[in-house]
Every structure is written in structure tokens, then in C-alpha cells.
MIKOL-526244 format. One record per atom (N, C-alpha, C): residue in three letters; x, y, z. Coordinates in steps of 0.2 Angstrom, whole numbers, padded with zeros to 4 digits, always signed. Each point is the difference from the previous one (the first is absolute). Example, Ala and Ser with C-alpha at 12.3 -4.5 7.8 and 13.67 -1.06 7.14 Angstrom:
2
ALA+0066-0028+0039;ALA-0004+0006+0000;ALA+0004+0006+0000;SER-0002+0005-0004;SER+0004+0006+0001;SER-0004+0005+0003;
This chain:
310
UNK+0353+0659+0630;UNK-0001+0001-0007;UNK+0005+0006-0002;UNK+0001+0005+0005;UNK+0005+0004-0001;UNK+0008+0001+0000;UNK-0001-0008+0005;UNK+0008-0001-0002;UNK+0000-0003-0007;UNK-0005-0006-0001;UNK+0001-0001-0006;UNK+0002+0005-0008;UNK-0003+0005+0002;UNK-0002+0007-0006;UNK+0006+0001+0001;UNK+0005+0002+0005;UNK+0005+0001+0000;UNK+0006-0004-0003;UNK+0000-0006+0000;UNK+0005-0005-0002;UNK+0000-0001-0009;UNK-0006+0002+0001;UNK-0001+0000-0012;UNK+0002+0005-0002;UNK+0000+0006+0002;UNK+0002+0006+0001;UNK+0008+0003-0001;UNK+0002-0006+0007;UNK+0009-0001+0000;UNK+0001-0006-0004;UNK-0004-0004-0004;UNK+0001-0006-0005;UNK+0000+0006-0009;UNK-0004+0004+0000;UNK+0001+0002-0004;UNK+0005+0006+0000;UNK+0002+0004+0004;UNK+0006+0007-0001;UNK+0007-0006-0003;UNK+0000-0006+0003;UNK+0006-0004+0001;UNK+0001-0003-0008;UNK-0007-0001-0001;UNK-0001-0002-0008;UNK+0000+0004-0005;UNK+0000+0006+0001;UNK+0002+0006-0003;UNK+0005+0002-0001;UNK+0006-0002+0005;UNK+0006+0003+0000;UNK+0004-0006-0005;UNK+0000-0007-0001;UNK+0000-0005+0000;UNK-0001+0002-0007;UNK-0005+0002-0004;UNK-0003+0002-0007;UNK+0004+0004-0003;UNK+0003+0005+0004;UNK+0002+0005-0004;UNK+0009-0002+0000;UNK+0003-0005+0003;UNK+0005-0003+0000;UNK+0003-0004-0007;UNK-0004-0006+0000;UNK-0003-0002-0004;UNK+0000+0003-0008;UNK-0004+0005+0002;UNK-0001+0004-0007;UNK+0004+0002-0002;UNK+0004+0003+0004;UNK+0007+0003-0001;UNK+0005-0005-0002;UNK+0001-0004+0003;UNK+0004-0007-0003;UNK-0001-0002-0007;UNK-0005+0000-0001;UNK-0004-0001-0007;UNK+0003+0005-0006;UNK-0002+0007+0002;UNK+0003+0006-0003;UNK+0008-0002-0002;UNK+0004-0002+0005;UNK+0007-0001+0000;UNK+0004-0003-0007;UNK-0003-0008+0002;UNK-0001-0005-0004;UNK-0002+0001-0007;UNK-0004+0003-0001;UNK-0004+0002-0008;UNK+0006+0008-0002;UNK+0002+0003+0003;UNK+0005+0004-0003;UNK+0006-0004-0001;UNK+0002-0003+0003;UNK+0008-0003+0000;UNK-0001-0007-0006;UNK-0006-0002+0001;UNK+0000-0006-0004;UNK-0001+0004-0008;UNK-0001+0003-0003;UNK-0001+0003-0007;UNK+0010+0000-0002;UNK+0003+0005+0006;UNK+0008-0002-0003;UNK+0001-0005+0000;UNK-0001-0006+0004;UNK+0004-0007+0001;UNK-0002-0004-0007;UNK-0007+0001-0004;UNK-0001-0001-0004;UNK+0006+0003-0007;UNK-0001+0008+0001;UNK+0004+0002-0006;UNK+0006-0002+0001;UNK+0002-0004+0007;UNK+0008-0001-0002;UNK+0002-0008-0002;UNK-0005-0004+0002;UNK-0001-0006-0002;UNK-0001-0002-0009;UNK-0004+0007-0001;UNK+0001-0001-0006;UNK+0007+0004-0005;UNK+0000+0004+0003;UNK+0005+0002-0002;UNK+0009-0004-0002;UNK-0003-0005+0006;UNK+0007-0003-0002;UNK+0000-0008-0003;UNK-0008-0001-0004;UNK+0002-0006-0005;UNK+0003+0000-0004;UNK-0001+0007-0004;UNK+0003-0002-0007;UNK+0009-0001+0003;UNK+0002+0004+0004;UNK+0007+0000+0000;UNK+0001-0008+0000;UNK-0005-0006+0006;UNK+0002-0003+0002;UNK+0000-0006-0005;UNK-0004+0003-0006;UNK-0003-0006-0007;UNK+0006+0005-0001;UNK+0005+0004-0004;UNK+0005-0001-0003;UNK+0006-0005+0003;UNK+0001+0001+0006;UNK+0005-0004+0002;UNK+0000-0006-0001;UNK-0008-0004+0002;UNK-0001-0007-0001;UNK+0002-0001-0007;UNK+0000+0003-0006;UNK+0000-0002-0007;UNK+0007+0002-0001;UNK+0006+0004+0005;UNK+0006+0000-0002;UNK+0004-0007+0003;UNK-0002-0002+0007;UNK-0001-0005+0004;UNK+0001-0006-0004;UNK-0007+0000-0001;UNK-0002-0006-0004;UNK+0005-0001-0008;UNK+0001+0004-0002;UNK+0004+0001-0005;UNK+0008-0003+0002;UNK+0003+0003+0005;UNK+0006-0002+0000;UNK-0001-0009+0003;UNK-0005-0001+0004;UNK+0001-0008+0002;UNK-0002-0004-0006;UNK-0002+0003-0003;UNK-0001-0004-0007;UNK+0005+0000-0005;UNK+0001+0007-0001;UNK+0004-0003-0004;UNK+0009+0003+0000;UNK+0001+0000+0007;UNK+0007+0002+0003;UNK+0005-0006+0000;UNK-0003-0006+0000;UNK+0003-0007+0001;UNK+0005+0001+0006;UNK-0003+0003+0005;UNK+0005-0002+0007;UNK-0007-0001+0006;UNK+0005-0003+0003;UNK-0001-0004+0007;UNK+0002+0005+0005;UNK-0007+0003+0005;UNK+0002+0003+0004;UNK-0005-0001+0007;UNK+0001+0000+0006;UNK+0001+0000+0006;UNK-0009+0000+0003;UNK-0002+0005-0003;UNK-0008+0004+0000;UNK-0004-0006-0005;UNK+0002-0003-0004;UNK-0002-0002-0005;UNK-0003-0006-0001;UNK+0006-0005+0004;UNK+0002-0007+0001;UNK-0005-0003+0003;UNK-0003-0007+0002;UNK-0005-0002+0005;UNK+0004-0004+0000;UNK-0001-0002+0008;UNK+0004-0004+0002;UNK-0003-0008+0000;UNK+0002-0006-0003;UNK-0004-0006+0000;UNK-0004-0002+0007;UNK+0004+0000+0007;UNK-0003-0003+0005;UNK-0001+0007+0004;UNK-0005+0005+0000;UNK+0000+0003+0005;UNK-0001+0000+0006;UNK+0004+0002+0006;UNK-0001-0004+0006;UNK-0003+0008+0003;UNK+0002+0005+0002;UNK-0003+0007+0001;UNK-0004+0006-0002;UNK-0005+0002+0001;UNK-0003+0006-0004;UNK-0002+0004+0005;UNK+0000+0006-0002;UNK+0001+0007+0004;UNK-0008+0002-0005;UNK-0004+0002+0008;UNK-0006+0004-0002;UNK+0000+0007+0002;UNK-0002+0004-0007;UNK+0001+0008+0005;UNK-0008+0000+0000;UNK-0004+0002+0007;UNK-0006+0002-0001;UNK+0000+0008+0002;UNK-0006+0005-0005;UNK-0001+0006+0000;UNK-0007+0001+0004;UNK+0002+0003+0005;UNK-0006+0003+0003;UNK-0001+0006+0001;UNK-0006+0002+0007;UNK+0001+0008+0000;UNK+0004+0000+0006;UNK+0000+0007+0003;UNK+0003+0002+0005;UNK-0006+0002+0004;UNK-0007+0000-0003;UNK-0005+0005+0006;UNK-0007-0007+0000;UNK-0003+0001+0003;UNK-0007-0004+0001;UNK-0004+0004-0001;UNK-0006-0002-0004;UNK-0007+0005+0001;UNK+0000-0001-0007;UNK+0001-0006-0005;UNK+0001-0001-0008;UNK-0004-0005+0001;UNK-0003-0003+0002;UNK-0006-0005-0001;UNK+0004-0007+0000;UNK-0001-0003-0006;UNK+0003-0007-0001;UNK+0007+0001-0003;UNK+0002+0008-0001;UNK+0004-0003-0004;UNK+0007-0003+0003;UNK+0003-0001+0005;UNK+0006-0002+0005;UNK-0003-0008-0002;UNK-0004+0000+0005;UNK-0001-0008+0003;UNK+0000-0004-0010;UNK-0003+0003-0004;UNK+0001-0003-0007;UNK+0006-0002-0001;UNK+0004+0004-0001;UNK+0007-0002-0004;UNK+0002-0005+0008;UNK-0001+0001+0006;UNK+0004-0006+0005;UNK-0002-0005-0002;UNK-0006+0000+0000;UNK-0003-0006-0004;UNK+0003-0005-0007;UNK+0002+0005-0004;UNK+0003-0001-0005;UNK+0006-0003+0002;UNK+0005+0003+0003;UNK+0006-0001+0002;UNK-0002-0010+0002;UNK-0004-0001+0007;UNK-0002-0006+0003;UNK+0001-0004-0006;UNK-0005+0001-0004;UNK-0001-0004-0005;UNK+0007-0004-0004;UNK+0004+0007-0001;UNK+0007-0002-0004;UNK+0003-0002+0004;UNK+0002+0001+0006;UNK+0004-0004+0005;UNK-0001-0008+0000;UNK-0006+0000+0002;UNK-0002-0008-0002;UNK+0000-0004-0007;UNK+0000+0002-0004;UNK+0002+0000-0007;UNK+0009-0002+0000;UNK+0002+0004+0003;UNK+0007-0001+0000;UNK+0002-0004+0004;UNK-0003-0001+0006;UNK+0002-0005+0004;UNK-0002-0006-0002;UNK-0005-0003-0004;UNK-0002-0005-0003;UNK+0005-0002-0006;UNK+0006+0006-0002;UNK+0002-0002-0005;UNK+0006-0003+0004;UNK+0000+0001+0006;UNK+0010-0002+0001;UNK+0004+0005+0003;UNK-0002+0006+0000;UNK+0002+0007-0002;UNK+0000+0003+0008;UNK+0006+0002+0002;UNK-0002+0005+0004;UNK+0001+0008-0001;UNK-0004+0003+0005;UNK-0002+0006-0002;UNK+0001+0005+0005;UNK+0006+0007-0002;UNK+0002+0006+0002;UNK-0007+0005-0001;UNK-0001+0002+0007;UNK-0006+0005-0001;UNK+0002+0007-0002;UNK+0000+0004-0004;UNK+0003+0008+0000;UNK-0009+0004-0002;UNK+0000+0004+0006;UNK-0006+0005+0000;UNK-0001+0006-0003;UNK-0003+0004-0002;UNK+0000+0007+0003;UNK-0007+0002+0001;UNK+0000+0005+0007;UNK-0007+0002+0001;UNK-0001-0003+0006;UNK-0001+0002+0005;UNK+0000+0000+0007;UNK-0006-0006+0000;UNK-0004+0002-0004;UNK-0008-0008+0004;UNK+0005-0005-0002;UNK+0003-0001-0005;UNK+0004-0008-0001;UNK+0003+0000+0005;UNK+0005+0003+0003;UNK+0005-0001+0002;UNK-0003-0002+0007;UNK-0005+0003+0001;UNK-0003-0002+0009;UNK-0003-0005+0000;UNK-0003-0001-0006;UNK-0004-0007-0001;UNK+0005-0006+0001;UNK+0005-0001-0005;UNK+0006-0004+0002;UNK+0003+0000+0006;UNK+0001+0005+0002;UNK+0003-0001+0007;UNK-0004-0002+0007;UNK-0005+0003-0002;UNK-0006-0003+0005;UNK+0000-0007+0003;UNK+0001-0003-0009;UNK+0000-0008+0001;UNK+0006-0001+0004;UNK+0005+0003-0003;UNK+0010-0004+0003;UNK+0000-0001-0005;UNK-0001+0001-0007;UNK+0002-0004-0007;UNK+0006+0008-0003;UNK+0006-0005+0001;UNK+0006+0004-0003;UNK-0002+0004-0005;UNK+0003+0008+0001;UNK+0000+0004-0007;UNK+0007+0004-0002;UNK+0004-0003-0004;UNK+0005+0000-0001;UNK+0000+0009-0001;UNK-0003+0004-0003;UNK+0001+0009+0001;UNK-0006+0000-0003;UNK-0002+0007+0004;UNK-0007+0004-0003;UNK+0002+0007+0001;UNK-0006+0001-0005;UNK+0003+0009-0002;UNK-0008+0002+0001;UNK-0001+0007+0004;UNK-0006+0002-0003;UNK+0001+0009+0003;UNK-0005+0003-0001;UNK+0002+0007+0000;UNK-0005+0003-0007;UNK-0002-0003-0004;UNK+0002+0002-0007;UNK-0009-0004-0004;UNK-0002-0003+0002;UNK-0004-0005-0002;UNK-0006+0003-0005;UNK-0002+0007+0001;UNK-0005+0002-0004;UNK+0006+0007-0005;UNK+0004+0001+0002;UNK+0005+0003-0003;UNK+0007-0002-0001;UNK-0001-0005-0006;UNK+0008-0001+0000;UNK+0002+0001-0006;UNK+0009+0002+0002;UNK+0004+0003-0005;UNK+0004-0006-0005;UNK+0004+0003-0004;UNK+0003-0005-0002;UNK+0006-0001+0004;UNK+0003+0003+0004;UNK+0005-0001+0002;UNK+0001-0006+0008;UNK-0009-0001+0001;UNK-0001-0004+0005;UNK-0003-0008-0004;UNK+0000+0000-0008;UNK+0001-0005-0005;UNK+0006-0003+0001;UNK+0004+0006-0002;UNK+0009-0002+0002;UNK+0003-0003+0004;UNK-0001+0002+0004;UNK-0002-0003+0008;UNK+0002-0005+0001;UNK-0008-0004-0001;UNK+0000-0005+0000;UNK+0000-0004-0005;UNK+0002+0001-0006;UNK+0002-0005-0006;UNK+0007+0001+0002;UNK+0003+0002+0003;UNK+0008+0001-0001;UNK+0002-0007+0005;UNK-0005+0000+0007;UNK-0002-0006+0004;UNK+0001-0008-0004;UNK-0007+0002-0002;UNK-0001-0007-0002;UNK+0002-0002-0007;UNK+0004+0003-0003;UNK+0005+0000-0005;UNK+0004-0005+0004;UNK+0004+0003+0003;UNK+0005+0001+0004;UNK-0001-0008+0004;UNK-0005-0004+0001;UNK-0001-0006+0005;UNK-0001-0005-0007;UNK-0002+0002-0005;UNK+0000-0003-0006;UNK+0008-0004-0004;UNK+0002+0007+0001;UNK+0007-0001-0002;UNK+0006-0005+0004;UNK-0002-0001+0006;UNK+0005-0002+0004;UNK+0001-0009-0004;UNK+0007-0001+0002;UNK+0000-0005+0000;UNK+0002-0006+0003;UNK-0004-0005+0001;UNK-0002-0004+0007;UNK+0008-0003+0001;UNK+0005-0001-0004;UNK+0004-0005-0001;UNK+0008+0007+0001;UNK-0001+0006+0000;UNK+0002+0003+0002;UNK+0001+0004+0005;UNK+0003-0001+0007;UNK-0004+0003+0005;UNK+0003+0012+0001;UNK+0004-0001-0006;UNK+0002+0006+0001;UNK-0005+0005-0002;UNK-0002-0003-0006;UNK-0006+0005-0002;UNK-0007+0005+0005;UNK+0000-0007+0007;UNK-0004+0003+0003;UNK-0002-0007+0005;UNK-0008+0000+0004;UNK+0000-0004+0004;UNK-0005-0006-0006;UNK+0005-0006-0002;UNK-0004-0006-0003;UNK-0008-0002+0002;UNK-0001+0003+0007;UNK-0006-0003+0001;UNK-0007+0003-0001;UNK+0002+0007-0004;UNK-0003+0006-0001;UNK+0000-0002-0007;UNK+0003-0003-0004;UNK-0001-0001-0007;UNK-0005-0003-0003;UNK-0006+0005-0005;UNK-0007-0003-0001;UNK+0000-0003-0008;UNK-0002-0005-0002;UNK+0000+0001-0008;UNK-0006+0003-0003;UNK-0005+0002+0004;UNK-0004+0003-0004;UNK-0003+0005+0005;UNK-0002+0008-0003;UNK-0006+0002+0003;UNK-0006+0002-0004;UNK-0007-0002+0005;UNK-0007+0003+0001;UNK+0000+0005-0001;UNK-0004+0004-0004;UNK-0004+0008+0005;UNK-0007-0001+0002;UNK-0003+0001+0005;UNK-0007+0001+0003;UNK-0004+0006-0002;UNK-0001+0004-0002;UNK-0005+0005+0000;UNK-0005+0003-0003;UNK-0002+0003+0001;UNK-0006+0001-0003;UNK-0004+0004-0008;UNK+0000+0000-0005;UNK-0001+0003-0006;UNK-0007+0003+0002;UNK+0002+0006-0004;UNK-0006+0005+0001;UNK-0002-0002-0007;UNK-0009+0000+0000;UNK-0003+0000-0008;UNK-0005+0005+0001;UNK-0003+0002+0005;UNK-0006+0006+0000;UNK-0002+0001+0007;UNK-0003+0005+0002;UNK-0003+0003+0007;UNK-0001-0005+0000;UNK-0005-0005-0001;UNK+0000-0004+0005;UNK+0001-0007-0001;UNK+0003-0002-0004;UNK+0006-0007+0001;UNK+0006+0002+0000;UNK+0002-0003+0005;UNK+0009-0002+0001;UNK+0001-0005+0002;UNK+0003-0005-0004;UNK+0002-0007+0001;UNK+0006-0002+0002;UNK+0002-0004+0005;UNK+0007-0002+0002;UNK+0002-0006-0005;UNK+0006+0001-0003;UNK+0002-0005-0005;UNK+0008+0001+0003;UNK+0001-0007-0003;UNK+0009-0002+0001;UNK+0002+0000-0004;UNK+0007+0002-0003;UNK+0004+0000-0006;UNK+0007-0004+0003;UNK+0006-0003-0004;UNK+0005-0003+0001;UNK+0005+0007-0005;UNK+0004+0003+0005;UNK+0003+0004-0004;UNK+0007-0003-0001;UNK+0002-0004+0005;UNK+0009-0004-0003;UNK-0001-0005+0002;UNK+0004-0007-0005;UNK+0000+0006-0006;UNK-0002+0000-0005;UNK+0003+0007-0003;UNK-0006+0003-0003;UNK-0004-0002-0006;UNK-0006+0001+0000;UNK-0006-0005-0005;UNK+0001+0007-0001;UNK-0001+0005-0009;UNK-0002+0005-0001;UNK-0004+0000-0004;UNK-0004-0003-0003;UNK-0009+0001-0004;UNK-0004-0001+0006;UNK+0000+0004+0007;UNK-0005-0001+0002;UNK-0005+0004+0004;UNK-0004+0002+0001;UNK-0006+0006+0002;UNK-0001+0006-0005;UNK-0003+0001+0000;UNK-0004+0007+0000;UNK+0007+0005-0007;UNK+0006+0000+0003;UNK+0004+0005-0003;UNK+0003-0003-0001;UNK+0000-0008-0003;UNK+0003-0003-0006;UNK+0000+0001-0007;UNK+0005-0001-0003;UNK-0005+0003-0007;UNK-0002-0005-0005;UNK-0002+0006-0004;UNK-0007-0008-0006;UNK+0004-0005-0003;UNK-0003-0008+0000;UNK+0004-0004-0002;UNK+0001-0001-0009;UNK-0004+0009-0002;UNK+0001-0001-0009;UNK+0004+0006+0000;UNK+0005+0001+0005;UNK+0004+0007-0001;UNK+0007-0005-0002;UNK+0002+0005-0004;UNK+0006-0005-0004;UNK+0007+0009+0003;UNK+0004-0006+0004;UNK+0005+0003+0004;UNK+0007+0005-0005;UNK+0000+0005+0000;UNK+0006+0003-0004;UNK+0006-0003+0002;UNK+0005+0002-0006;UNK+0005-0005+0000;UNK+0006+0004+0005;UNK+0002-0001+0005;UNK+0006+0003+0006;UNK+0005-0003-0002;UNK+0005+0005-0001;UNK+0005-0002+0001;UNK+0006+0001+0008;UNK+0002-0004+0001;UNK+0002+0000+0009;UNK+0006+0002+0001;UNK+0003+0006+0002;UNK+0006+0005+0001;UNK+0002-0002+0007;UNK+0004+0001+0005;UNK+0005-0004-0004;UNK-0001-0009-0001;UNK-0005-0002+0005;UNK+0001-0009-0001;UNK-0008+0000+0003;UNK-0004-0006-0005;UNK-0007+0000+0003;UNK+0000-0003+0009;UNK+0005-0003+0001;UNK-0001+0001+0007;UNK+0001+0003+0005;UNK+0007+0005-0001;UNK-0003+0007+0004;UNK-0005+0003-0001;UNK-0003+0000-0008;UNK-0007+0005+0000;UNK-0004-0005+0005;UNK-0001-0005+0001;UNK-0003-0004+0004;UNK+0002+0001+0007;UNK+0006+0001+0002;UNK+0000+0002+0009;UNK+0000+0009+0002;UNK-0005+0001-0005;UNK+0000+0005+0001;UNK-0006+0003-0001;UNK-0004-0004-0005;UNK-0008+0001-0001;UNK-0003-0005+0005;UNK+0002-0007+0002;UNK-0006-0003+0002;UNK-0001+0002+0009;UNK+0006+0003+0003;UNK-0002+0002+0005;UNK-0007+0005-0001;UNK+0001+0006-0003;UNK-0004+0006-0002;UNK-0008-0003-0002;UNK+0001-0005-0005;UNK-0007-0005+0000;UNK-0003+0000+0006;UNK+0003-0003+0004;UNK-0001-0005+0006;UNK-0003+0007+0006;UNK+0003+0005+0000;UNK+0000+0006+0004;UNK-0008+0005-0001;UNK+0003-0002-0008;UNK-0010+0004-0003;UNK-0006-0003+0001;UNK+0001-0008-0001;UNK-0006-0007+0001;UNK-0001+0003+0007;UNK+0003+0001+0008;UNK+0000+0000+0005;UNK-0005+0008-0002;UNK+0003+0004-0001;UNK-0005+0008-0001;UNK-0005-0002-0002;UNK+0000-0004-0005;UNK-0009-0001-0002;UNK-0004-0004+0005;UNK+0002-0003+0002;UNK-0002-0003+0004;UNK-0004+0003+0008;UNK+0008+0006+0002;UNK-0003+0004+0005;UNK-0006+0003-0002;UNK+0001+0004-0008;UNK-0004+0006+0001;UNK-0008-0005-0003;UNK-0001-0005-0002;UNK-0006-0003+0000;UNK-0002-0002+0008;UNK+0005+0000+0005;UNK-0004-0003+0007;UNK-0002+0005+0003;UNK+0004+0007-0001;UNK-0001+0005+0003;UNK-0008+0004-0004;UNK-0002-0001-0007;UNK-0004+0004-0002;UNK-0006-0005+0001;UNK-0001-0009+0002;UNK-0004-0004+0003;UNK-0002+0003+0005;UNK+0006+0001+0006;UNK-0001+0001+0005;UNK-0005+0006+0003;UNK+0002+0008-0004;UNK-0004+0005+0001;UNK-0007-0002-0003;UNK-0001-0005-0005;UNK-0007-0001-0001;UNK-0005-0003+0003;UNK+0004-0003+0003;UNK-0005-0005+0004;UNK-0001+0003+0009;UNK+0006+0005+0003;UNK-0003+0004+0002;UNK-0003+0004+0000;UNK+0000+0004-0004;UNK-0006+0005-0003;UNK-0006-0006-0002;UNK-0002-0004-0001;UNK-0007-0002+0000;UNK+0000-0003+0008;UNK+0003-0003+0004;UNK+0000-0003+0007;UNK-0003+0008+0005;UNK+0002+0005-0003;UNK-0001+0005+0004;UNK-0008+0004-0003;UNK+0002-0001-0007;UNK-0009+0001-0002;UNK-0008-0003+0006;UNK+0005-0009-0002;UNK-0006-0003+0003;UNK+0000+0002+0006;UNK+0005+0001+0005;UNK+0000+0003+0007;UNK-0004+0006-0001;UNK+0000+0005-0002;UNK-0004+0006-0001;UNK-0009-0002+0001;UNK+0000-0002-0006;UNK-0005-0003-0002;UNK-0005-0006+0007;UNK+0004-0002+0003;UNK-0002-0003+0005;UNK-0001+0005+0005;UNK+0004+0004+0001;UNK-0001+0003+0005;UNK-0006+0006+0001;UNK-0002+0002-0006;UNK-0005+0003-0002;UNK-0005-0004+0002;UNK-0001-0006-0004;UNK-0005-0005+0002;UNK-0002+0000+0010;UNK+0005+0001+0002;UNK+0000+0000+0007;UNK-0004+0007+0005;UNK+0003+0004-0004;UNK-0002+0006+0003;UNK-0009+0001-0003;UNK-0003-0004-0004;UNK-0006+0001-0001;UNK-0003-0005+0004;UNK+0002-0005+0003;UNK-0001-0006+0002;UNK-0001+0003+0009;UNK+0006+0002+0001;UNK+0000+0003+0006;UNK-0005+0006+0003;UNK+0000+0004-0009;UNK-0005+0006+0003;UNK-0010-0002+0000;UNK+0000-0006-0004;UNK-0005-0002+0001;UNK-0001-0004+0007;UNK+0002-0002+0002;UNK-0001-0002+0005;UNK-0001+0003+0007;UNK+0007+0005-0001;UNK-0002+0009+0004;UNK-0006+0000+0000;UNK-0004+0001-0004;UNK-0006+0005-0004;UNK-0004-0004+0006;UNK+0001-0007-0002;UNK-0006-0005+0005;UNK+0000+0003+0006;UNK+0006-0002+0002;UNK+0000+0000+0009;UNK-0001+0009+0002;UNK+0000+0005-0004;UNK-0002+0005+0001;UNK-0005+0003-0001;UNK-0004-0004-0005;UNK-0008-0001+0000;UNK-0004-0003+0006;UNK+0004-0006+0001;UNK-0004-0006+0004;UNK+0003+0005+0007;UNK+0004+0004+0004;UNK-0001+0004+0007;UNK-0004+0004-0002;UNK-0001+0005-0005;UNK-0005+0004+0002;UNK-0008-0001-0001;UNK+0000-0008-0004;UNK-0007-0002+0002;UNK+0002-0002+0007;UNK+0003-0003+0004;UNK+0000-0002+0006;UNK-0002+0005+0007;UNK+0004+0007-0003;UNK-0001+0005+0004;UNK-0008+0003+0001;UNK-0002+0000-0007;UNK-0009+0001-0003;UNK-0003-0004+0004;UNK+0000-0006+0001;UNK-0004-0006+0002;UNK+0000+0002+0009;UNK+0008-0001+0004;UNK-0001+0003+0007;UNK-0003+0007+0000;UNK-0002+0006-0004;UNK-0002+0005+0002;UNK-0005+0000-0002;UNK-0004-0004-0004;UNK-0007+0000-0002;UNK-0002-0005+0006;UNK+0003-0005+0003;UNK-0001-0006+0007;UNK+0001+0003+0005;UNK+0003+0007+0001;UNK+0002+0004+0007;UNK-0009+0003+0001;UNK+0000+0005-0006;UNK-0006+0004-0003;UNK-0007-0005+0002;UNK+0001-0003-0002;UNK-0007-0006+0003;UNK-0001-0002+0007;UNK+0008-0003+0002;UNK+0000-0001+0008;UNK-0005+0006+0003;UNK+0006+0007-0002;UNK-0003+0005+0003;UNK-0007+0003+0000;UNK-0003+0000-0005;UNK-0006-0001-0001;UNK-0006-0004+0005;UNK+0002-0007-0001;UNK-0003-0004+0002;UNK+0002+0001+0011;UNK+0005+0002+0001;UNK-0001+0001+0007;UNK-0003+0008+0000;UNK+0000+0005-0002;UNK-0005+0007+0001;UNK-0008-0002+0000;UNK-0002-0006-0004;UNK-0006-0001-0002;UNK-0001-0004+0006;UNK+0002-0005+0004;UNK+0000-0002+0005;UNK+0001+0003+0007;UNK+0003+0005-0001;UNK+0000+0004+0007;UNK-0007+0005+0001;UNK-0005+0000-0005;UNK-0005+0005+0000;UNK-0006-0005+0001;
């Protein structure tokens, strides 16, 4: 019984270090996630004006441009999926790969094959785990990212967008996608984040959260020096800031769902420590009734032979 009283003992100091780990994690997560939030919002309205100067020059700029174009038969699509870089976030990794599966099969059912681009260390391990090619991954950054790791990677997949299959100088033909996916996740509150896909090239721009209203009537631009410079030179930057919204909703998901995966941890683990200390209490009870019982049973043996010696 006493080893036992010892091993809930060492089951609880262990569950107590565990708790305060934990809780700490928790602490972390609930500081960082309030900035991730004022920076996600911070950067709608920018992202609602651009969409309405955007939208404005594809409407009514009458030029043909590169980002803008759908191709009739596409044969290639480039998926970027956003993950984290750390585990201990609950569901929210395996969600968006989930997400990711789903699209992939979507696009393979359509004809289409698919260039995988990561960032965030779970995807990229999960892909490679399989042997399923991933043409570049970025991560470092995933609950903290800048705009210049948007840049980045929109200069990228800009850049594999743009190639053209029929010229091989541009680049490698077999890299050329006609369209990309994003995977990630949309923050809506502490405790929902949902993984959605959007098709950013090319580019659809009425669409998400920091599109603008469809009764906003667009002022009239005049385009210096030609509407389609203004265009080779806005729709990258479009393209650059949809990818920053996007990080900073996966990154302000991601802190959330941590900070509550680490709550429940806590929370469990307390639940443990009372569990464990009840049951200490038993086996600490249950030896010193045991001890009671032989020394009241010693006490009567002894008795009972002095009573018989006489």
C-alpha cells in the first residue's frame, strides 16, 4: 500500500508541473492573440480600399491583363496551404489539411493537376511524411507574420502564375499554374475558426469579409500614365495584401485555438490532481486502518497467550 501511496504522490507532483506548463501556455496565447486580432483588423479597411480601386480599374479600365484572365481549359492549380509552425493548437492544423484534401480532390476530379506550396512546418511534414511533392515551404513565422513574408510568397506564386507554358525563357513550362487556391483559416471569435478556401488568380475581387459593399458606387479614377501600368503595378500589391490577410487570420486562429487546447489541458489536469489526490486519501486511509486492525490483532493475540499462560 505504500508503494502504491507513493506512485499517486509521484502521479500528482508530475501533474502539477504539467499544470503549470500549460497554464503558462495559455497566458502566452491570450497576450499575443489580442495584437494578432488588432492587426487583422487593422488591415481591412486598407484591404476594402484597394478591392474597390481594383475592382474599379478591371471594370472599367477596358484592358486585358495577365492576373485577371481565366484560362478556358485549365490544366494546373497551385495550392498554398497556411498552417502553424508549433503543435499543442487542438484541431486547428489537422483542420485546414483536411481542408487542403478535400480541395485537392476537387481539383483532381476536375482534370487539374496540383502544385502544393506550404507554410508552417505541420503541413510541410504532413506532405512529406506521405512523399507527396511540395514544390516550396516557408515557415518561421506562422503565429507572427509580417508583410514582408506576404511578399515573399506572392512574389512566388505570382511569379509561377505569370510563366508562360509556350515560352520556355520565361521560366520552367512545367511550373506554370492557371490558377491559385488559399487554404486557411478565418478567425470569427475565441472560439470558432474555420478553415475556408478562396481562388485568389485569377483574381475574383468581390470576395470575403474585406470586399466592399455591393451598393458602394466606385469614384471616377482617372489612370496616369496608362490603365495598364496602373494595373502591373496595383494587382501584384492586391495579390500581396489578400496573402497578409490571410496570414494574419491564420495566425490570430491559430493563437486562439491554442489558448483554449491549453485551457482544456489545464483544466484536465486539475481534474487529475483531484482524482489522484482522492484516491491517495483512500490508500492512505485504507494502510492506516490496516495498521489499526494488526495492532489491535497483535494486542488480542498477546492477550489471549498471557491469559493462557496463567
Amino acid at each position: 500500500m505504500a508503494t502504491s501511496l507513493r506512485e499517486y504522490r509521484a502521479k500528482i507532483k508530475s501533474t502539477q508541473s504539467m499544470k503549470k506548463i500549460t497554464r503558462a501556455m495559455e497566458l502566452i496565447a491570450a497576450s499575443r492573440i489580442v495584437k494578432a486580432q488588432q492587426q487583422a483588423a487593422a488591415a481591412t479597411p486598407y484591404a476594402r480600399e484597394l478591392t474597390r480601386a481594383v475592382s474599379a480599374l478591371a471594370t472599367f479600365g477596358a484592358v486585358d491583363h495577365k492576373l485577371l484572365t481565366e484560362n478556358p481549359e485549365p490544366k494546373r492549380a497551385a495550392v498554398l496551404v497556411i498552417s502553424s509552425d508549433r503543435g499543442l493548437a487542438g484541431s486547428y492544423s489537422s483542420s485546414v489539411l483536411k481542408e487542403s484534401e478535400r480541395l485537392v480532390e476537387k481539383l483532381h476530379a476536375e482534370g487539374k493537376e496540383v502544385d502544393m506550396y506550404v507554410t508552417g512546418r505541420k503541413a510541410e511534414a504532413y506532405f512529406r511524411f506521405r512523399q507527396r511533392p511540395v514544390v516550396q515551404a516557408w515557415n518561421g513565422f506562422s503565429d507572427r507574420p509580417g508583410y514582408a513574408n506576404a511578399r515573399e510568397i506572392g512574389d512566388v506564386l505570382t511569379s509561377a502564375f505569370l510563366i508562360d507554358p509556350e515560352d520556355p525563357e520565361t521560366g520552367d513550362p512545367a511550373r506554370a499554374v492557371d490558377e491559385l487556391h488559399i487554404v486557411f483559416t478565418r478567425f470569427r471569435s475565441m472560439i470558432s475558426q474555420t478553415p475556408e478556401v478562396i481562388r485568389l488568380l485569377p483574381l475574383e475581387v468581390v470576395e470575403g469579409t474585406e470586399a466592399p459593399e455591393s451598393v458602394d458606387v466606385y469614384p471616377l479614377y482617372e489612370f496616369e500614365p496608362s490603365a495598364s501600368e496602373v494595373l502591373d503595378a496595383l494587382l501584384p500589391k492586391y495579390v500581396n495584401h489578400r496573402l497578409y490577410f490571410c496570414l494574419l487570420q491564420a495566425a490570430a486562429s491559430e493563437l486562439a485555438a491554442r489558448q483554449q487546447a491549453m485551457k482544456n489541458a489545464t483544466d484536465n489536469a486539475e481534474d487529475l490532481i483531484q482524482k489522484y489526490t482522492r484516491i491517495a486519501n483512500q490508500a492512505r486511509q485504507a494502510g492506516i486502518t490496516q495498521e489499526i486492525s494488526e495492532i489491535v490483532g497483535g494486542a488480542n493475540a498477546l492477550a489471549d497467550a498471557t491469559a493462557g499462560s496463567e
